[in-house]
C-alpha positions in Angstrom: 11.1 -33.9 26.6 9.9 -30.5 25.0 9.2 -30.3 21.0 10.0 -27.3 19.6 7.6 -25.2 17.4 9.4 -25.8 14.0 6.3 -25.0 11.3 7.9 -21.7 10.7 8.4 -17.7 12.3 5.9 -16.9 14.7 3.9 -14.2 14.2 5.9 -12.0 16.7 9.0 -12.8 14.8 7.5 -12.0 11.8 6.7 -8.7 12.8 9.9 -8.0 14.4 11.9 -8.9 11.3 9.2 -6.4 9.2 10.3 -3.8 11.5 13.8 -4.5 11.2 13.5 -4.4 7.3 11.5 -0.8 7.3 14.2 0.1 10.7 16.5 -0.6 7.5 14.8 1.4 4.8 13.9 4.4 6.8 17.9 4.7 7.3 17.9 5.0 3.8 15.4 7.1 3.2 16.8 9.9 5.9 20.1 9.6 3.6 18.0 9.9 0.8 16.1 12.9 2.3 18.6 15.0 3.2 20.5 14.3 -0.3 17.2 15.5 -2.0 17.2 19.1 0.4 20.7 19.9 -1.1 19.1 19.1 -4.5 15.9 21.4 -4.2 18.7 24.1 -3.0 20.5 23.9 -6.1 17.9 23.7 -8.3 16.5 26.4 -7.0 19.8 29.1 -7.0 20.7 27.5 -10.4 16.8 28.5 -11.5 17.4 31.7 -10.4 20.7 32.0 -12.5 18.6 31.2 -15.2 16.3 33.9 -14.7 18.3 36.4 -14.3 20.1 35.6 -17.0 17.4 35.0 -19.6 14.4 36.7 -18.0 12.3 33.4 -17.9 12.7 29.8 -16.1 13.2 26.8 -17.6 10.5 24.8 -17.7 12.2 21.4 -17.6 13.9 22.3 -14.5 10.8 23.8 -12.8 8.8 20.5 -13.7 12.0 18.4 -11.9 12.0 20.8 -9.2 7.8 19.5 -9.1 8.8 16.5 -9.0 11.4 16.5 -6.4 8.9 18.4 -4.0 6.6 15.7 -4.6 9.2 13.0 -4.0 10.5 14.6 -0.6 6.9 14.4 0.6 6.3 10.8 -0.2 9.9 10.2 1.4 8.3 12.3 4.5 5.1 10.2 4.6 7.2 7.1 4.4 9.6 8.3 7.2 6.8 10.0 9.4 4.5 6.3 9.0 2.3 7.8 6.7 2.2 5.3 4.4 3.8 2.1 4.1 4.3 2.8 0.4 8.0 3.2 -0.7 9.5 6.1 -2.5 11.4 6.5 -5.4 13.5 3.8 -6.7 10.7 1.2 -5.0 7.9 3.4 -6.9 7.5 5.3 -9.9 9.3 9.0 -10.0 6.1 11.5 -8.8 4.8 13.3 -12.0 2.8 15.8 -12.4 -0.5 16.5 -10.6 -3.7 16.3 -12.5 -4.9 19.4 -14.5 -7.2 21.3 -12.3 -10.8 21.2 -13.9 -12.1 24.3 -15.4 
């Protein structure tokens, strides 16, 4: 008569189902990824509408445009094993990077 192991996952399972789980997130994140491309792209040509139509950018949109570069390199990390820190909507949006000392 053989007893089965029942005091919980073993630790094999336990990293097989972690891997499943970021297997799951990473599909997300590609969708995410290429979503965020299209983004920079039309931020970018609508920028440059706004340039050429006032003579100056607008600086709300170049600090989103910041902050969407940002964002697509954190998703990169994440995607690439990096980091095992989640993006955007699992973190906070990326902000600004600290002022540059003098």
């Amino acid at each position: 008569m053989s007893e089965e192991n029942t005091s919980g996952p073993t630790p094999e399972g336990s990293a097989r189902e972690a891997i499943l789980i970021r297997a799951l997130f990473m599909i997300l994140f590609v969708i995410i990824y290429y979503v965020a491309e299209w983004l920079v792209v039309a931020v970018a040509v609508f920028q440059w509408v706004v340039v050429i139509i006032t003579g100056k950018q607008n600086p709300q949109l170049a600090s989103f445009g910041d902050g969407l570069s940002r964002f697509i390199y954190q998703v990169a990390r994440f995607l690439t094993f990096g980091t095992e820190d989640k993006p955007f909507p699992f973190a906070e949006w990326p902000g600004a990077p600290p002022a540059a000392a003098p």
